[in-house]
C-alpha positions in Angstrom: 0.6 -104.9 7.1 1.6 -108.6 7.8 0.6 -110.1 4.7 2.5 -109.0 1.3 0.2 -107.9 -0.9 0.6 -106.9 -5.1 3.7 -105.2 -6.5 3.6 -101.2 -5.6 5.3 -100.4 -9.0 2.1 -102.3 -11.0 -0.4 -100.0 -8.4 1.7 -96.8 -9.4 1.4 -97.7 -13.0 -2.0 -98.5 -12.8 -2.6 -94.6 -10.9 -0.9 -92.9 -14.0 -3.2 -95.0 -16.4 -6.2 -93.5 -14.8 -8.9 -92.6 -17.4 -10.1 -88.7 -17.1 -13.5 -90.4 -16.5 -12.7 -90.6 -12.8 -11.6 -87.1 -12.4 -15.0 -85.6 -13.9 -17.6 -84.0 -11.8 -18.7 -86.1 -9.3 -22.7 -85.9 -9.4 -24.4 -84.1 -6.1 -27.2 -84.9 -4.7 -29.5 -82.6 -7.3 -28.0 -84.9 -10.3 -25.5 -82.0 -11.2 -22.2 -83.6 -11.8 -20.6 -86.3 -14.5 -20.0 -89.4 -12.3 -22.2 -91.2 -9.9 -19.8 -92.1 -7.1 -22.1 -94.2 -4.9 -22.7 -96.2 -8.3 -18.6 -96.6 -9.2 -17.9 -97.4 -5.0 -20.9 -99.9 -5.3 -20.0 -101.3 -8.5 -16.6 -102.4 -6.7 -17.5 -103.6 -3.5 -19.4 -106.0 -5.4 -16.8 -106.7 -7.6 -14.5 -107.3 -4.2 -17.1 -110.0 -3.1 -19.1 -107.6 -0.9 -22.7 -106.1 -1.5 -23.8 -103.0 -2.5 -24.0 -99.8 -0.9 -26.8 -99.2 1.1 -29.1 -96.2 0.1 -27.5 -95.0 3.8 -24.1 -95.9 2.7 -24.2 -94.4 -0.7 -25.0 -90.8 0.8 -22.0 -91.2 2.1 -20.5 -90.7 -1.6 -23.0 -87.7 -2.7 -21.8 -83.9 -1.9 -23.7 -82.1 -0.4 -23.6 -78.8 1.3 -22.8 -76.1 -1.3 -20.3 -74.1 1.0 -18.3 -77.2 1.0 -18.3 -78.2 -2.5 -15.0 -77.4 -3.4 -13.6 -79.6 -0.9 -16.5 -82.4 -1.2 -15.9 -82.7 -4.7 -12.1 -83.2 -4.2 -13.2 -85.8 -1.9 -15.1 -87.4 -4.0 -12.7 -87.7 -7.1 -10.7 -88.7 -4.8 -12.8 -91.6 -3.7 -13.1 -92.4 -7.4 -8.9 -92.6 -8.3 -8.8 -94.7 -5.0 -11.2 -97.2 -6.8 -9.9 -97.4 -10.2 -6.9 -98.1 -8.0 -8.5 -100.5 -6.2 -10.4 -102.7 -9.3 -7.1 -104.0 -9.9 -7.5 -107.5 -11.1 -4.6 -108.3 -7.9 -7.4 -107.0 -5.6 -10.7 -108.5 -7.5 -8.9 -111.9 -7.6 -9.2 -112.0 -3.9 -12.8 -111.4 -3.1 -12.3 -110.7 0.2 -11.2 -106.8 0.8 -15.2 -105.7 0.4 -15.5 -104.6 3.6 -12.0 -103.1 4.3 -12.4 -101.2 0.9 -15.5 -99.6 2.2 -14.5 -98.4 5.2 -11.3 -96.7 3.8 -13.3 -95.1 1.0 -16.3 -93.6 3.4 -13.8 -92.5 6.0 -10.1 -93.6 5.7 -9.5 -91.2 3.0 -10.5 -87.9 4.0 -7.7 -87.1 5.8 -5.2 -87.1 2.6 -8.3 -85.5 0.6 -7.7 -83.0 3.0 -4.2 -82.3 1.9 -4.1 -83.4 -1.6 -5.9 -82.6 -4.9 -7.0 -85.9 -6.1 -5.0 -84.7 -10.2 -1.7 -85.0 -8.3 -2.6 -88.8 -7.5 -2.8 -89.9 -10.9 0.4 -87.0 -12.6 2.4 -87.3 -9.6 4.6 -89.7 -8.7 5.1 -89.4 -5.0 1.6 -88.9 -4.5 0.9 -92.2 -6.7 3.0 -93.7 -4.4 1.5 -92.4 -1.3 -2.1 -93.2 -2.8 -0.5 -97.4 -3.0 0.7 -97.9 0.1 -2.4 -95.6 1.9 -4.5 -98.6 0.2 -2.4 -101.5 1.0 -2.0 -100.0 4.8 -5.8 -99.7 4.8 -6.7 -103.6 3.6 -3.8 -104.9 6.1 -1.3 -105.3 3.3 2.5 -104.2 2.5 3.7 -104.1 -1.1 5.1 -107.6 -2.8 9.1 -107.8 -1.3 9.1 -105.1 1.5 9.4 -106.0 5.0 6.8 -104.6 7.3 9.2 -102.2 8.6 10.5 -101.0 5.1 6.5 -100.4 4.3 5.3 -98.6 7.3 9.2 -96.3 7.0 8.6 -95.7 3.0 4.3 -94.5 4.1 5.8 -92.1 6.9 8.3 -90.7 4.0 5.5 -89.9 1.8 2.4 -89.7 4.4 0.8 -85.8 3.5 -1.1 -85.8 6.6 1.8 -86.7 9.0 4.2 -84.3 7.5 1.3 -81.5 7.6 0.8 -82.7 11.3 4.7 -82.4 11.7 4.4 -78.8 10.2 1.5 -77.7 12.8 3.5 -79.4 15.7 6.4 -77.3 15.0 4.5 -74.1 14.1 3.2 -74.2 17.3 6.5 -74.6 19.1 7.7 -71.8 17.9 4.4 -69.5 18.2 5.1 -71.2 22.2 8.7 -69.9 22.3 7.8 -66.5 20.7 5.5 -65.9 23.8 7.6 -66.9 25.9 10.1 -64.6 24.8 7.9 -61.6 24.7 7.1 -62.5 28.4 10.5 -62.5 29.5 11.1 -59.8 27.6 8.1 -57.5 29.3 9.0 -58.4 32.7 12.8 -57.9 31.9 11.4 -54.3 31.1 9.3 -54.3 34.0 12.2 -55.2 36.3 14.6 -52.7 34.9 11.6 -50.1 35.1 11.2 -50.8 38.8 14.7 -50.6 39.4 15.4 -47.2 37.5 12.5 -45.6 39.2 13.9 -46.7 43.0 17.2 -45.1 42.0 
């Protein structure tokens, strides 16, 4: 995040001006589905001075098991809000985030497509905010009049997949102190047993 990059409040705009378009049905690999993802991700890299996707690359963009479509297809619309966010003319102007862009939308952004329905990155505001500054993290960047500091504290404020890590951490703290305190508990019983049955 050394260099400043656009203004976060014109990325957050541009995130609640998404067009439905890139919330449709992303097309699987039988041609079921509204929008060709490899096509919109290609169509960008270009546009970010980059080439297009490889056939390889652009399976990378296609769902595919059926047990997993639920989640693939989140994925994948996600994927698509992160490059409406990402054709923004602050970006394009560049021509130099091709490769950086590719890389976060094949594999940097599964993690928060994990945790959050790609809707509440366009009609939520947090989220919008989180979406920004995942981006700008992602291409080396900070928003326009934040210190490097103030970025990466504001991303850890908002960051889904830290606080669900910080949730798991702590859930399994206290599912380690619960056994713990049966265990004392058992051999407190065990001692008093042996102790009564002496007497």
């Amino acid at each position: 995040m050394k260099e400043e990059g656009p203004l976060l409040e014109s990325l957050t705009h541009r995130l609640s001006e998404c067009p439905a378009d890139f919330l449709a049905e992303p097309r699987d690999r039988s041609g079921k589905g509204q929008v060709h993802v490899a096509a919109v991700v290609s169509d960008l890299l270009r546009d970010l001075g980059g080439e297009l996707l490889t056939p390889e690359e652009a399976a990378l963009f296609e769902a595919g098991r059926e047990e997993q479509a639920r989640v693939e297809r989140n994925r994948l619309q996600v994927v698509l809000v992160a490059s409406w966010l990402l054709h923004d003319e602050w970006f394009l102007s560049q021509k130099r985030f091709a490769r950086e862009a590719h890389d976060f939308l094949a594999i940097g952004i599964a993690e928060l497509a994990s945790m959050v329905e790609a809707r509440q990155l366009v009609a939520d505001p947090d989220r919008r905010e989180e979406l920004a500054r995942i981006c700008l993290k992602a291409l080396s960047l900070r928003p326009a009049g934040e210190s490097v500091s103030q970025a990466e504290d504001r991303l850890t404020t908002l960051d889904s997949v830290e606080r669900a890590r910080v949730i798991r951490e702590a859930r399994a703290a206290e599912e380690r102190a619960r056994k713990i305190r049966e265990e004392m508990a058992r051999k407190q019983a065990e001692e008093a047993a042996a102790t009564y049955a002496r007497e």
